[in-house]
PyMOL commands that place a pseudoatom at each C-alpha (Angstrom):
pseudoatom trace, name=CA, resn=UNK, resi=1, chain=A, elem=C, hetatm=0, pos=[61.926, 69.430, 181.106]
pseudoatom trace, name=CA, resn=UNK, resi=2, chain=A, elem=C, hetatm=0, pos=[65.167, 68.017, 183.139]
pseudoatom trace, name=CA, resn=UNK, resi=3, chain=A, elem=C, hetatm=0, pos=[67.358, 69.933, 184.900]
pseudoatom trace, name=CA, resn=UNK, resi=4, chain=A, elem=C, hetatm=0, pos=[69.637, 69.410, 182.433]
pseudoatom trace, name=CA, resn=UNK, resi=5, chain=A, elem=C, hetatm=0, pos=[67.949, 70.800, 179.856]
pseudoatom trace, name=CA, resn=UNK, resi=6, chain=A, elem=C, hetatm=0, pos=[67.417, 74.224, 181.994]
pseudoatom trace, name=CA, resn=UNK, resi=7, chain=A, elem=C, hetatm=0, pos=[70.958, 74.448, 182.303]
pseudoatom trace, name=CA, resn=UNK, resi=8, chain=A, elem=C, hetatm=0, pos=[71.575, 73.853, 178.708]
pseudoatom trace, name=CA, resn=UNK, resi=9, chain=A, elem=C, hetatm=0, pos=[68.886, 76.249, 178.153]
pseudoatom trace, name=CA, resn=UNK, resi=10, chain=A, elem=C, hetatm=0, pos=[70.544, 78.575, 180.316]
pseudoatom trace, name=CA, resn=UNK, resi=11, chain=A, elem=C, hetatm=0, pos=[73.719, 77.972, 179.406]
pseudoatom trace, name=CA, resn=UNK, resi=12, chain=A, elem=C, hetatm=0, pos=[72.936, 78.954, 175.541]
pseudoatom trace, name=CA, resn=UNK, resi=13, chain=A, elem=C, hetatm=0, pos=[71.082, 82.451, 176.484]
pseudoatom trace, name=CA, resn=UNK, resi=14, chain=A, elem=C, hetatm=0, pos=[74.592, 83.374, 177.911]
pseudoatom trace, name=CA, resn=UNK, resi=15, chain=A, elem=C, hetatm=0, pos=[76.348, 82.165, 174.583]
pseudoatom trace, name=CA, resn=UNK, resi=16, chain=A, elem=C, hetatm=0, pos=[74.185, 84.449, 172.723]
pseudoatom trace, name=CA, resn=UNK, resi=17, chain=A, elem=C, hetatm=0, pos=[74.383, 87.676, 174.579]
pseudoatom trace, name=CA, resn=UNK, resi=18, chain=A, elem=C, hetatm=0, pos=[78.437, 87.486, 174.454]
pseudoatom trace, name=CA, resn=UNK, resi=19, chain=A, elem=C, hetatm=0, pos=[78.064, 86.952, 170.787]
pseudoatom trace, name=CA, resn=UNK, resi=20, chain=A, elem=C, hetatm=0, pos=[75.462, 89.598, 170.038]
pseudoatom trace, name=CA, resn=UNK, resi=21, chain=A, elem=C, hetatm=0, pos=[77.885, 92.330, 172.743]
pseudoatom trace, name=CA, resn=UNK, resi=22, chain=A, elem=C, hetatm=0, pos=[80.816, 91.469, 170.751]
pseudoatom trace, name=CA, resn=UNK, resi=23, chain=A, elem=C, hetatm=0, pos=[79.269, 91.563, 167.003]
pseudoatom trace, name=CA, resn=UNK, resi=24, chain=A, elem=C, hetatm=0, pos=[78.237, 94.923, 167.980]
pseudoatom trace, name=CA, resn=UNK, resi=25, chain=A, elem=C, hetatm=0, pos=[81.969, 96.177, 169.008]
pseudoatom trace, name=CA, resn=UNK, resi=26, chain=A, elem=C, hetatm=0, pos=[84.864, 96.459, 167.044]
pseudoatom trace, name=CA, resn=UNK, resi=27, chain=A, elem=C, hetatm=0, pos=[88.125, 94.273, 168.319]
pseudoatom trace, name=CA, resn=UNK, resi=28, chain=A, elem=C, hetatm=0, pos=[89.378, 97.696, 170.472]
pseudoatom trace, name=CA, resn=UNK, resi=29, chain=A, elem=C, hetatm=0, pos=[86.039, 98.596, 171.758]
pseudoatom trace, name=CA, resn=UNK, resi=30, chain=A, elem=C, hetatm=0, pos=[85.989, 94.674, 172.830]
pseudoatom trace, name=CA, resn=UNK, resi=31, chain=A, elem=C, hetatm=0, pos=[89.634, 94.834, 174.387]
pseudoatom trace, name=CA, resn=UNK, resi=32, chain=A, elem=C, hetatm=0, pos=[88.086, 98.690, 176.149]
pseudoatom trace, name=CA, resn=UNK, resi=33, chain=A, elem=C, hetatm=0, pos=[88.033, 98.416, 179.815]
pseudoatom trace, name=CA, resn=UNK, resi=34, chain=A, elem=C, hetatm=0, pos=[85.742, 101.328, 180.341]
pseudoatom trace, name=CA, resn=UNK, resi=35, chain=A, elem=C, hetatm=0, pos=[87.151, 102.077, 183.759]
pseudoatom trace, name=CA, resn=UNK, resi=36, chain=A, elem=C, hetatm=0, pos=[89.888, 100.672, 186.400]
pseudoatom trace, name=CA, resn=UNK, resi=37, chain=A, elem=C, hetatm=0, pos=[86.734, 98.450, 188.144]
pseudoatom trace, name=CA, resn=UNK, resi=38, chain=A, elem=C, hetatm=0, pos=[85.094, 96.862, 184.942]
pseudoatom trace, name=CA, resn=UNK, resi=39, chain=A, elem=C, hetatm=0, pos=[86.916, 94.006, 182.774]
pseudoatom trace, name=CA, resn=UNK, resi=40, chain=A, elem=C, hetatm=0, pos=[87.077, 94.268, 178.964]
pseudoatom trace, name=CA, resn=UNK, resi=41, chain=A, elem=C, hetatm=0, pos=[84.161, 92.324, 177.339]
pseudoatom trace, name=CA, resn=UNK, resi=42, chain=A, elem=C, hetatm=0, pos=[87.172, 90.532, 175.990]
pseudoatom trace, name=CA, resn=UNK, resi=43, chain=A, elem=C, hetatm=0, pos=[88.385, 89.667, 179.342]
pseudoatom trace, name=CA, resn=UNK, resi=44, chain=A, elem=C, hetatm=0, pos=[84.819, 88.780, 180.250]
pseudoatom trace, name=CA, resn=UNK, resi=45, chain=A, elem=C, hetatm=0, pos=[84.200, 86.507, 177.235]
pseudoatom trace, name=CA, resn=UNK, resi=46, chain=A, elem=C, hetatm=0, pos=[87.642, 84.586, 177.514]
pseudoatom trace, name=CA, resn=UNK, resi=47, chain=A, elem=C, hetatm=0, pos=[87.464, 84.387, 181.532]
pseudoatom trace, name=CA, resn=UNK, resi=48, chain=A, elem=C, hetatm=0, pos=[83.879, 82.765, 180.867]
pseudoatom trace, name=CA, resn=UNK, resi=49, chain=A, elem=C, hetatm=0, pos=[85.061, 79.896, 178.238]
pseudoatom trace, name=CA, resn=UNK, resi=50, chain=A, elem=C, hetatm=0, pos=[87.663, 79.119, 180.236]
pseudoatom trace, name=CA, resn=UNK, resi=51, chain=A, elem=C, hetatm=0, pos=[85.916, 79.245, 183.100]
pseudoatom trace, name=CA, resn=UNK, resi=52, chain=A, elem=C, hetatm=0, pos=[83.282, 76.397, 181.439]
pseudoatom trace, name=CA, resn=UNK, resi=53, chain=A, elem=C, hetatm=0, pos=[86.090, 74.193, 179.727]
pseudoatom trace, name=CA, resn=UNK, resi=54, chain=A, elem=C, hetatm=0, pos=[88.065, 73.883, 183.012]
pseudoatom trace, name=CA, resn=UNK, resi=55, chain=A, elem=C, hetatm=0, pos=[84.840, 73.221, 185.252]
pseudoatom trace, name=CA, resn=UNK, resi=56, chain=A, elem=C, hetatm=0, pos=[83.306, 70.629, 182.993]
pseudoatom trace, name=CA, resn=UNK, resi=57, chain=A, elem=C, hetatm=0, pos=[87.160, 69.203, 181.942]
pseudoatom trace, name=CA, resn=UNK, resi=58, chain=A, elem=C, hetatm=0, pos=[87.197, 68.995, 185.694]
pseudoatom trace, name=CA, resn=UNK, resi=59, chain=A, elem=C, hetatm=0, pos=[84.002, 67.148, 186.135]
pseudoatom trace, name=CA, resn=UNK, resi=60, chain=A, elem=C, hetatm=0, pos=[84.644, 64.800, 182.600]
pseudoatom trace, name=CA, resn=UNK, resi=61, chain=A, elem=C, hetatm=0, pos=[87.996, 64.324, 184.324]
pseudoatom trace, name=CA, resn=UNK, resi=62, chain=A, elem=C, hetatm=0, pos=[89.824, 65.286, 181.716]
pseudoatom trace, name=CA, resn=UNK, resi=63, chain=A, elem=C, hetatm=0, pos=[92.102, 67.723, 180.200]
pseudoatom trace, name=CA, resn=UNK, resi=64, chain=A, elem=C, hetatm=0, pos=[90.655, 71.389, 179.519]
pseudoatom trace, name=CA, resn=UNK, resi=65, chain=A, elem=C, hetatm=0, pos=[90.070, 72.533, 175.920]
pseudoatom trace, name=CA, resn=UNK, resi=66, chain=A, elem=C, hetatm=0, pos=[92.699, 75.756, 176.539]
pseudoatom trace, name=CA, resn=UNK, resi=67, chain=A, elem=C, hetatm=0, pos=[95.175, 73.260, 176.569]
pseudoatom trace, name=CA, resn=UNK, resi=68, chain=A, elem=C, hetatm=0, pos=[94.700, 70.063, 174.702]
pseudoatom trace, name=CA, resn=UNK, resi=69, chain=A, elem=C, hetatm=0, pos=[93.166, 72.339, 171.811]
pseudoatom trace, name=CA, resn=UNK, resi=70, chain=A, elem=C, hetatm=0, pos=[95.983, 74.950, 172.062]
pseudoatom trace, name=CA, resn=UNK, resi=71, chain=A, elem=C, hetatm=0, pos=[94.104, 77.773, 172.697]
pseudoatom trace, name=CA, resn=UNK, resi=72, chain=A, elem=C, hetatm=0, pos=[96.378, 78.861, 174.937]
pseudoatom trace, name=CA, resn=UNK, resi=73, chain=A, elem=C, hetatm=0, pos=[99.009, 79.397, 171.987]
pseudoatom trace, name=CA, resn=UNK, resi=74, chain=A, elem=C, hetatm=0, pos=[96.323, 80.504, 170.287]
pseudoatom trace, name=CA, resn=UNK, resi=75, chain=A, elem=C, hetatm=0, pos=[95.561, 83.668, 172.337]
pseudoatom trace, name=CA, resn=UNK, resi=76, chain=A, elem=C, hetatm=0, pos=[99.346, 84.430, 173.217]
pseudoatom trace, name=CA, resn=UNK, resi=77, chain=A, elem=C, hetatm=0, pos=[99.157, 85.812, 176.565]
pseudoatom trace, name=CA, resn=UNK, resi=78, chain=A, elem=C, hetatm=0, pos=[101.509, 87.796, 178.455]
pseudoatom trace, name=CA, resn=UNK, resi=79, chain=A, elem=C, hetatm=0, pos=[99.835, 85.537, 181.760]
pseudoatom trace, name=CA, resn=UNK, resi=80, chain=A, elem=C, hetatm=0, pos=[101.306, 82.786, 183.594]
pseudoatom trace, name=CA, resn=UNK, resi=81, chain=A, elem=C, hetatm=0, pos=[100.102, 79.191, 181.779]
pseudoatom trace, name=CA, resn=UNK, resi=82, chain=A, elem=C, hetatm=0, pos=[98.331, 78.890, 185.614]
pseudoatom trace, name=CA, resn=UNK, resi=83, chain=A, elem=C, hetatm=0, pos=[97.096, 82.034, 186.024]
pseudoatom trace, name=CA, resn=UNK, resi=84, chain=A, elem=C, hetatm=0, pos=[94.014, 82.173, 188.088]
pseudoatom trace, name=CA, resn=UNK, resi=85, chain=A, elem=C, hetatm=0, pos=[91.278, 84.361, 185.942]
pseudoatom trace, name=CA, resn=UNK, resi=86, chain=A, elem=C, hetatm=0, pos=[89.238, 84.634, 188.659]
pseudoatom trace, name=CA, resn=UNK, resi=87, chain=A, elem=C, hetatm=0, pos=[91.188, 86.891, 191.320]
pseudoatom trace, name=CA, resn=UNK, resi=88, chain=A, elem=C, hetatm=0, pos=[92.607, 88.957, 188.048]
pseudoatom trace, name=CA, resn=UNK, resi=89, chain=A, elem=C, hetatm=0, pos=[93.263, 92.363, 188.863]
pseudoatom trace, name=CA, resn=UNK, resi=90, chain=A, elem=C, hetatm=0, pos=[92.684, 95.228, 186.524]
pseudoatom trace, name=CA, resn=UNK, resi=91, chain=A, elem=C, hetatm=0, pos=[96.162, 95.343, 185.214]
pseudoatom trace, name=CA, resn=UNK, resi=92, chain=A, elem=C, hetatm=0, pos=[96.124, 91.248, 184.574]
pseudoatom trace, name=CA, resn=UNK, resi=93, chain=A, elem=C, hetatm=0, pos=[92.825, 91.450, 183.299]
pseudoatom trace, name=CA, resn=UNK, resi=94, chain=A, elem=C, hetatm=0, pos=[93.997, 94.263, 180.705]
pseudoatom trace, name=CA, resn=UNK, resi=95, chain=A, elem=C, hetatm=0, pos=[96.630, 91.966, 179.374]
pseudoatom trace, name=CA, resn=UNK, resi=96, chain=A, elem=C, hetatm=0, pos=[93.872, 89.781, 177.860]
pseudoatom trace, name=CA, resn=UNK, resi=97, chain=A, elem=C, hetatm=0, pos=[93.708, 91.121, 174.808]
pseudoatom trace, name=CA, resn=UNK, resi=98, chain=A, elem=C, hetatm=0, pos=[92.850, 90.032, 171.293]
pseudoatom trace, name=CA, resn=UNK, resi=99, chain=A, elem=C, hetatm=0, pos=[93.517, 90.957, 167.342]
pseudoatom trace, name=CA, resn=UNK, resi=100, chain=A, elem=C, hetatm=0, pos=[90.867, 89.121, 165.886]
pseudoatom trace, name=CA, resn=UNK, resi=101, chain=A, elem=C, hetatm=0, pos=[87.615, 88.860, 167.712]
pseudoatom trace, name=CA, resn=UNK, resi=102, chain=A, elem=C, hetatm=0, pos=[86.806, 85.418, 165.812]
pseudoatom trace, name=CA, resn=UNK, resi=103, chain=A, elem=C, hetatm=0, pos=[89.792, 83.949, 168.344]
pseudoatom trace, name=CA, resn=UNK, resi=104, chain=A, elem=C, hetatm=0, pos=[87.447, 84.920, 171.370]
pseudoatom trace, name=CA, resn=UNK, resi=105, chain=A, elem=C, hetatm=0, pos=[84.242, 83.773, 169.447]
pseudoatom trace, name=CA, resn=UNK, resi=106, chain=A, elem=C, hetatm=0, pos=[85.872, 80.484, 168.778]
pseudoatom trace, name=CA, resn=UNK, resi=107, chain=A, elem=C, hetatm=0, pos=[87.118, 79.466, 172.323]
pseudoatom trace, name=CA, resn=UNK, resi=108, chain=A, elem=C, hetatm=0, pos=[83.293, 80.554, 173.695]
pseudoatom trace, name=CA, resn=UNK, resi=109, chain=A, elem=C, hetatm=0, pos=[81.628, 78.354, 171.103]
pseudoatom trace, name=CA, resn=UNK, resi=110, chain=A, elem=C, hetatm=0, pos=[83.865, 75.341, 171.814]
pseudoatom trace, name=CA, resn=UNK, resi=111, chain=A, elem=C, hetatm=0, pos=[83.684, 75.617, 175.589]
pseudoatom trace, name=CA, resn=UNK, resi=112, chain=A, elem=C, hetatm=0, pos=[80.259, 75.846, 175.501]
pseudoatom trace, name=CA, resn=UNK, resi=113, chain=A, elem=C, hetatm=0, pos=[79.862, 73.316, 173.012]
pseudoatom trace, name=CA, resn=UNK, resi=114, chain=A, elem=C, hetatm=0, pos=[81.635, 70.935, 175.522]
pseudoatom trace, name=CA, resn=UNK, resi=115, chain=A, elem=C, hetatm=0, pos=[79.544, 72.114, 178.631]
pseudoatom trace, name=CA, resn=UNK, resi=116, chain=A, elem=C, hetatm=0, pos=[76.546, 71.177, 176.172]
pseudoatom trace, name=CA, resn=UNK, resi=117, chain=A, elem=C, hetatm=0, pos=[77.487, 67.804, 175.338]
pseudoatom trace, name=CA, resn=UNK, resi=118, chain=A, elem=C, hetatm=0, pos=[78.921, 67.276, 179.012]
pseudoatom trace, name=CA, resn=UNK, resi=119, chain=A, elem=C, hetatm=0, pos=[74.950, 68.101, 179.926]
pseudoatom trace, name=CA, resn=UNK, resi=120, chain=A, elem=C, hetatm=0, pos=[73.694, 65.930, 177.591]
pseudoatom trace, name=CA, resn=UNK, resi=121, chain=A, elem=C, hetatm=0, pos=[75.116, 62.649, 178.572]
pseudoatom trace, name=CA, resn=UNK, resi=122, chain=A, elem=C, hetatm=0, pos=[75.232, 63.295, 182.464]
pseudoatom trace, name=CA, resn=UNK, resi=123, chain=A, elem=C, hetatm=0, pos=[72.512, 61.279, 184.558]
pseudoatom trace, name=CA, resn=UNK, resi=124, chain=A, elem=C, hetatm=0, pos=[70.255, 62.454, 186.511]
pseudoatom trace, name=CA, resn=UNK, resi=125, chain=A, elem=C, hetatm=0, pos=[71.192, 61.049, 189.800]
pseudoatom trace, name=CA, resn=UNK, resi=126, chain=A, elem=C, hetatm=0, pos=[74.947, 61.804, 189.325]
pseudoatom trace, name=CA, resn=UNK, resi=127, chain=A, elem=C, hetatm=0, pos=[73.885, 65.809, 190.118]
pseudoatom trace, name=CA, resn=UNK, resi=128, chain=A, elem=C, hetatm=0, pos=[74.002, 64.722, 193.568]
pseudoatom trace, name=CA, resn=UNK, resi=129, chain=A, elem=C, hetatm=0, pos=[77.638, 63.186, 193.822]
pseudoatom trace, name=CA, resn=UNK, resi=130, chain=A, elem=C, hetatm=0, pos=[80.202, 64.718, 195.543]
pseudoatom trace, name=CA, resn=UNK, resi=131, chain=A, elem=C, hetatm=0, pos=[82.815, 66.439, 193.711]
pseudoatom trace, name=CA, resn=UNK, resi=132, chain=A, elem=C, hetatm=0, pos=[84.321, 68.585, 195.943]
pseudoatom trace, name=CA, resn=UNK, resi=133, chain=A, elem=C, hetatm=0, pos=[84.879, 67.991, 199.521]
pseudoatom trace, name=CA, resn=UNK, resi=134, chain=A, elem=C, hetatm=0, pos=[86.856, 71.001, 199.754]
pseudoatom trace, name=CA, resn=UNK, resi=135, chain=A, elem=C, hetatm=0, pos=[83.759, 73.459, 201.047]
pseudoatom trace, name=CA, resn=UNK, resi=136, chain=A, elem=C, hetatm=0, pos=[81.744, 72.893, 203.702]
pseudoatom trace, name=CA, resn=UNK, resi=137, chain=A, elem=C, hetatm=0, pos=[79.358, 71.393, 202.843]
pseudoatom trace, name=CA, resn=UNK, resi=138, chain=A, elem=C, hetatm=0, pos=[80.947, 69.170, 200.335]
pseudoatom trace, name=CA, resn=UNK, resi=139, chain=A, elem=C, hetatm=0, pos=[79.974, 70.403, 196.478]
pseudoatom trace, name=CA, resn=UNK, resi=140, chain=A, elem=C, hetatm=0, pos=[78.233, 68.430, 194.595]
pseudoatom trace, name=CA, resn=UNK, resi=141, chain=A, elem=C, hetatm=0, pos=[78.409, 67.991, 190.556]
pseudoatom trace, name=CA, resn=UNK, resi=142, chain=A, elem=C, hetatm=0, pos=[75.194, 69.703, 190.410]
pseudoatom trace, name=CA, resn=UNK, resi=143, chain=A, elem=C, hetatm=0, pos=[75.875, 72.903, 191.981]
pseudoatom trace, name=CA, resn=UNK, resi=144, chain=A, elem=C, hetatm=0, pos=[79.375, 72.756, 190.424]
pseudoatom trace, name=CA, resn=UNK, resi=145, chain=A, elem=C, hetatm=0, pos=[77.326, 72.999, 187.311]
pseudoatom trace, name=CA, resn=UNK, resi=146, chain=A, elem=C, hetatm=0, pos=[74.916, 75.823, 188.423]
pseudoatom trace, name=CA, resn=UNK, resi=147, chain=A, elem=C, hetatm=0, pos=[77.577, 77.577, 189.878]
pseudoatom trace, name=CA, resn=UNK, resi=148, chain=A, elem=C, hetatm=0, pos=[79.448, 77.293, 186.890]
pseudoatom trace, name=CA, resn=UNK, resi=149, chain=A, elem=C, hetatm=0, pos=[76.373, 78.464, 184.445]
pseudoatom trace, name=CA, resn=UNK, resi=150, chain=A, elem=C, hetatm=0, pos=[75.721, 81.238, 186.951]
pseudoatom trace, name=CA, resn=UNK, resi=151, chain=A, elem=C, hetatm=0, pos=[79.005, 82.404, 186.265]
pseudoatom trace, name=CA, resn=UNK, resi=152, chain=A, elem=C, hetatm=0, pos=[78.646, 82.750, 182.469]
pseudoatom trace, name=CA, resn=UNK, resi=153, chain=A, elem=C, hetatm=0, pos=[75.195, 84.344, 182.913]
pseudoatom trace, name=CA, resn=UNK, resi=154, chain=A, elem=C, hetatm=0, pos=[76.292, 87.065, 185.472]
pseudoatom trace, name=CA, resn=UNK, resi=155, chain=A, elem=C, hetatm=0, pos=[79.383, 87.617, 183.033]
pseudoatom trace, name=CA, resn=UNK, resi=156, chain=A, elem=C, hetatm=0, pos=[77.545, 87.571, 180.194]
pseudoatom trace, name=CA, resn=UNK, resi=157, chain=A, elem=C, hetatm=0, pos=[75.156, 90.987, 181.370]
pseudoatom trace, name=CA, resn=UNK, resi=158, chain=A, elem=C, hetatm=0, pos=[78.346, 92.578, 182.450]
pseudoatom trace, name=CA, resn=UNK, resi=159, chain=A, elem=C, hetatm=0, pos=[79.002, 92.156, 179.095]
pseudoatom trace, name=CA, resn=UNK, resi=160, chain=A, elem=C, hetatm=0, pos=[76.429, 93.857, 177.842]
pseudoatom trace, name=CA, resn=UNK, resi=161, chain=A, elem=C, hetatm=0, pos=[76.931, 97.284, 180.370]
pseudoatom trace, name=CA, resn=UNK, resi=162, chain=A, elem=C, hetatm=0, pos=[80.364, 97.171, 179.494]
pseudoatom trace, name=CA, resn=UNK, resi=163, chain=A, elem=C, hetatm=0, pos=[79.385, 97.580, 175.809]
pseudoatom trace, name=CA, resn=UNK, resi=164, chain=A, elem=C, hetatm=0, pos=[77.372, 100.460, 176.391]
pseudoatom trace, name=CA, resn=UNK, resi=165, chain=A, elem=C, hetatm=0, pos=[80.278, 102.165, 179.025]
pseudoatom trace, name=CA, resn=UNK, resi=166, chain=A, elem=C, hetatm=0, pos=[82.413, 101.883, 176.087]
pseudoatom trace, name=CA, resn=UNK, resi=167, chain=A, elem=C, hetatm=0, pos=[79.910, 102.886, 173.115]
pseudoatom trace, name=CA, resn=UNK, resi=168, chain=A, elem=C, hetatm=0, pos=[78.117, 105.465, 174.885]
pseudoatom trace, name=CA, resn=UNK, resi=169, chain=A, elem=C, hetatm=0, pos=[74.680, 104.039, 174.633]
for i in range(1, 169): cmd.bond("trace and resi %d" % i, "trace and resi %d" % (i + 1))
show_as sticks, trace
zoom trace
């Protein structure tokens, strides 16, 4: 097995815990923060597409899915078109909020569907270029990519506990 295909691999186990959390909830229980310090699983599950889309758009060089698929019109946000989803605070985070869960379960399908095919046809050998020369040391695609999946797995089991903060079990 390639890298690659571990990170696809891991990428999908993420995919299917959101979707099992939120086919278990009912659209308020998803849009439930359970307390001031934890996100909505809706927050969690949006925050993790988008984190995916603009990370591999990034890498693809290209445009993200939120906006040349018009998700962003799509979910209707009372956020800035910019806003930065990873430094949200609990009242920013609380304004991600949906009326049809299908909306959230469509964006996470299609981001990871591009992070998939983005795996797919990357080499090998380009895991080691530079990408970011930003951090110190310089990022390279590959850990952009494991940081990336990391993200949607950690998200992912928060998920999950939020679920049972808000259900009770």
């Amino acid at each position: 097995m390639q890298t690659k295909d571990l990170m696809i691999e891991t990428l999908e186990r993420a995919e299917e815990r959101f979707l099992e959390t939120l086919d278990m909830m009912t659209v308020e229980e998803a849009n439930t923060a359970p307390n001031p310090l934890l996100k909505s699983v809706t927050w969690l599950i949006w925050h993790t597409a988008r984190t995916v889309d603009f990370q591999i758009a990034h890498l693809a060089g290209g445009e993200p899915l939120y906006r040349r698929n018009n998700w962003e019109t799509r979910f209707n946000l009372n956020l800035p078109s910019d806003t930065k989803d990873w430094i949200h605070t609990a009242e920013e985070a609380q304004k991600v909020q949906v009326s049809d869960k299908q909306l959230l379960i469509d964006y996470l399908q299609e981001a990871i569907a591009f992070g998939k095919a983005y795996l797919q046809d990357v080499k090998e050998s380009a895991l080691d270029d530079i990408v970011d020369e930003s951090w110190e040391p310089a990022v390279t695609r590959g850990v952009r990519l494991v940081s990336t999946i990391d993200d949607a797995v950690m998200h992912s089991g928060q998920a999950i506990y939020t679920r049972r903060l808000v259900l009770g079990q």
